[in-house]
BAVEXGU-737195 format. One record per residue (C-alpha): residue in one letter; x, y, z. Coordinates in steps of 0.25 Angstrom, whole numbers. Layout:
! BAVEXGU-737195
A  X  Y  Z $
...
***
This chain:
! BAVEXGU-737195
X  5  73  -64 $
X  -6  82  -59 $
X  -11  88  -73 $
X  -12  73  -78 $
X  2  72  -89 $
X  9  58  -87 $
X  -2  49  -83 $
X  2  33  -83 $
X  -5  22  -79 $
X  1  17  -67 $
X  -6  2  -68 $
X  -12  -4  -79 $
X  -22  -14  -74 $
X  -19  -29  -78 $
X  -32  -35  -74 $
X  -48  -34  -72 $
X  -49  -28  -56 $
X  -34  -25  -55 $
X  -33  -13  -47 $
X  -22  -2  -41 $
X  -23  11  -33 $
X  -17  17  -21 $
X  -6  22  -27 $
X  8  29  -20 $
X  22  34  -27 $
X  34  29  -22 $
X  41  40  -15 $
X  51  42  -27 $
X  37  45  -35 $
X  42  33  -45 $
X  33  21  -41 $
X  17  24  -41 $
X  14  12  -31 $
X  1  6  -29 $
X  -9  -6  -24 $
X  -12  -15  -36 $
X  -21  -27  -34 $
X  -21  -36  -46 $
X  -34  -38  -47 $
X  -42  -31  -35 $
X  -42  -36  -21 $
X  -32  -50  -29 $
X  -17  -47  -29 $
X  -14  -33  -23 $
X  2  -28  -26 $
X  9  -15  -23 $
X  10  -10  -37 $
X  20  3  -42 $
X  24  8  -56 $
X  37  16  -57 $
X  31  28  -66 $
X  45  29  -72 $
X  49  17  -77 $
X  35  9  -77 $
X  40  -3  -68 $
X  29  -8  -60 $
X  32  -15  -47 $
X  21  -23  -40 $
X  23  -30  -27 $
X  13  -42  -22 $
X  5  -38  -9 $
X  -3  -48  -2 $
X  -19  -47  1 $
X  -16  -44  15 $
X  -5  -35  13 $
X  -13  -26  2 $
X  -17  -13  7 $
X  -26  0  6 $
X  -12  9  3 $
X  3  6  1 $
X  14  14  3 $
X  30  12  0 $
X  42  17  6 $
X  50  28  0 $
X  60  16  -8 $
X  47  8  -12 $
X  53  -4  -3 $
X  43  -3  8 $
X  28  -2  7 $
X  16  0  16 $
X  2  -3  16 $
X  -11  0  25 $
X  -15  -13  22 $
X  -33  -14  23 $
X  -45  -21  28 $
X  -52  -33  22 $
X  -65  -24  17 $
X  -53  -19  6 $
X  -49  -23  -8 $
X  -40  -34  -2 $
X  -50  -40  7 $
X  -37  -44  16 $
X  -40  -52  28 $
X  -25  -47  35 $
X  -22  -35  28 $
X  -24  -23  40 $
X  -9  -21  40 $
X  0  -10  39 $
X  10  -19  31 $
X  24  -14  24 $
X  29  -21  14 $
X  44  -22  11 $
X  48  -24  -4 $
X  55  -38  -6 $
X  68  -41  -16 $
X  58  -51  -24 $
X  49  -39  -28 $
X  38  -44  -15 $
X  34  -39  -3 $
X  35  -41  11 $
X  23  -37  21 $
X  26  -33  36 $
X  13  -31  44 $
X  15  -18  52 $
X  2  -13  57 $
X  -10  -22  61 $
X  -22  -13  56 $
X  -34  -23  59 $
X  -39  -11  69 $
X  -38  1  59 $
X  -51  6  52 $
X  -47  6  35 $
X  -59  10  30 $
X  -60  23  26 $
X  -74  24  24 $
X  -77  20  39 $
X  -68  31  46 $
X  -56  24  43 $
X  -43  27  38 $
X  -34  20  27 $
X  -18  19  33 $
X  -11  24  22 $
X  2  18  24 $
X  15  25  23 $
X  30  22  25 $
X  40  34  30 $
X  50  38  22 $
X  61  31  32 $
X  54  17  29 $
X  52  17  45 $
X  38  18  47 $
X  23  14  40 $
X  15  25  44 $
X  -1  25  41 $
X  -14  29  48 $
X  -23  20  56 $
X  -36  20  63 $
X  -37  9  74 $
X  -47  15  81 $
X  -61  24  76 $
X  -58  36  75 $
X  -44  35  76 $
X  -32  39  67 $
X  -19  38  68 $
X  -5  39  60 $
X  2  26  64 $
X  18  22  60 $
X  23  8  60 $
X  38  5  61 $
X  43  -2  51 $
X  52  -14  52 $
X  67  -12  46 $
X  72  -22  38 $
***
């Protein structure tokens, strides 16, 4: 709420360096989802906490699978990240991937490289632009914004695979 009435902690930190942050809601506004790593730049998870009932739901995501922003379909079975470059917090030597990541029966993930972004620019600070992956509401496509060349953005779509 705006004027500051029913505040909680989302995440209580277990550990010394143990971080979270860019955080989205499900679409449903029920799940506040976030990058948790566990501590810094260690173990990374996707991380949400149902504000209704408390249950938090963490789901393991490799070094080079960790990225600068997630994002989940609209039934919290898919997810999407931007992935990043090895200057960021998970110094990944493979992680400049549009990846999706499809929500397992054994509470895992499964990872699908969809867009090779070696050539994109992700630092900000140096005219570049951070993807900011999102998935359509029909589950058909990862759509996100890239710049392969100087100078050059662009709003890109990537077809995802039916399963």
């Amino acid at each position: 709420r705006a004027d500051g009435t029913g505040m909680r902690l989302v995440h209580k930190r277990s550990m010394d360096m143990e971080i979270n942050g860019h955080e989205w809601w499900s679409w449903d506004g029920k799940t506040v989802w976030f990058d948790l790593q566990t501590p810094r730049s260690q173990v990374f998870w996707l991380a949400g906490m149902n504000v209704e009932t408390g249950r938090q739901t963490r789901y393991r995501v490799e070094r080079d699978w960790w990225s600068i922003h997630f994002n989940s379909s609209r039934d919290d079975t898919l997810f999407a990240g931007d992935g990043g470059d090895p200057s960021q917090v998970a110094y990944s030597t493979d992680g400049m991937w549009i990846n999706l990541f499809r929500v397992q029966s054994a509470g895992t993930l499964a990872r699908e490289k969809l867009v090779d972004m070696s050539r994109h620019n992700y630092v900000t600070g140096k005219a570049g632009v951070e993807p900011n992956v999102h998935i359509t509401p029909d589950k058909k496509w990862v759509v996100f914004t890239g710049q392969f060349e100087p100078g050059q953005r662009h709003v890109y779509a990537a077809e995802i695979a039916r399963r």
